[in-house]
Kinemage of the C-alpha trace (Angstrom):
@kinemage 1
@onewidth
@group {chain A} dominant
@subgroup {mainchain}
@vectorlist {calphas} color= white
{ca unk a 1} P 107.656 95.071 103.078
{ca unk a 2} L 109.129 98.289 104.011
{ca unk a 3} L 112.630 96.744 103.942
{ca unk a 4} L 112.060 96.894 100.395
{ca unk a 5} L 109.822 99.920 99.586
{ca unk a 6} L 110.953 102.218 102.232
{ca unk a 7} L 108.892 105.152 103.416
{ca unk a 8} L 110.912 107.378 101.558
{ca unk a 9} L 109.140 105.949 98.441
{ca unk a 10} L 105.671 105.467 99.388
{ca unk a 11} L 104.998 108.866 100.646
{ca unk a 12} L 106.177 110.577 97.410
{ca unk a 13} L 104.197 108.268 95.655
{ca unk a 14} L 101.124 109.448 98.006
{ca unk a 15} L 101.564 112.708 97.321
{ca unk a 16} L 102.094 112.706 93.764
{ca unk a 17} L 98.504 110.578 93.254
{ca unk a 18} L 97.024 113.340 95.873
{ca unk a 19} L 95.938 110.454 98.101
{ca unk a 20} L 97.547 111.621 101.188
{ca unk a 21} L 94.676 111.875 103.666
{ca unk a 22} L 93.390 113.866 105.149
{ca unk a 23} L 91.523 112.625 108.348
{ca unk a 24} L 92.372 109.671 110.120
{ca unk a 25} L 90.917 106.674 108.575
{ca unk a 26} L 91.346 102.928 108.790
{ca unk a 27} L 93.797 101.827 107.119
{ca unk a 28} L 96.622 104.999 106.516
{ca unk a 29} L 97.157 105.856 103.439
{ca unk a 30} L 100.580 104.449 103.703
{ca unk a 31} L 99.322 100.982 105.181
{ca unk a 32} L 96.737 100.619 102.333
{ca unk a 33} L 100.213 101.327 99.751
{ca unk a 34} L 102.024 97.964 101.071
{ca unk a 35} L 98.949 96.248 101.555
{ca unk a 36} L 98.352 96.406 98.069
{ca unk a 37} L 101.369 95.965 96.881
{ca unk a 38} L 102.038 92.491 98.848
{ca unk a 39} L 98.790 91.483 97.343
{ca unk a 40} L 100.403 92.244 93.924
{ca unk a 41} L 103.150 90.136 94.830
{ca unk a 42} L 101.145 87.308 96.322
{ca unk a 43} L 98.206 87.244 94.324
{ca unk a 44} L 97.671 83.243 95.418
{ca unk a 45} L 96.723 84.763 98.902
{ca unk a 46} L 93.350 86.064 99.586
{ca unk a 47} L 92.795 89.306 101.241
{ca unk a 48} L 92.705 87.678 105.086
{ca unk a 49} L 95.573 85.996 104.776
{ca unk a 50} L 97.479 89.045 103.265
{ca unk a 51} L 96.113 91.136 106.159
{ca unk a 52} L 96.736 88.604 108.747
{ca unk a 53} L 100.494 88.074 107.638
């Protein structure tokens, strides 16, 4: 997923929404970004399988 939406990308993104956090939580900010966004893609998959893959 990050060949496509590099980092460069998400973090502006992050900051711009003011959802850049803070404390270390489970999952980063970032992770939770292409998480969602495969689930977007792949919306056939349940959440699981997206997080397994």
């Amino acid at each position: 997923m990050t060949a496509v939406v590099p980092f460069e990308l998400a973090d502006p993104a992050l900051a711009k929404a003011r959802a850049v956090q803070r404390r270390r939580r489970f999952p980063p900010s970032r992770v939770a970004v292409y998480f969602l966004l495969a689930m977007w893609l792949f919306p056939e998959v349940d959440y699981c399988l997206g997080w397994a893959k």
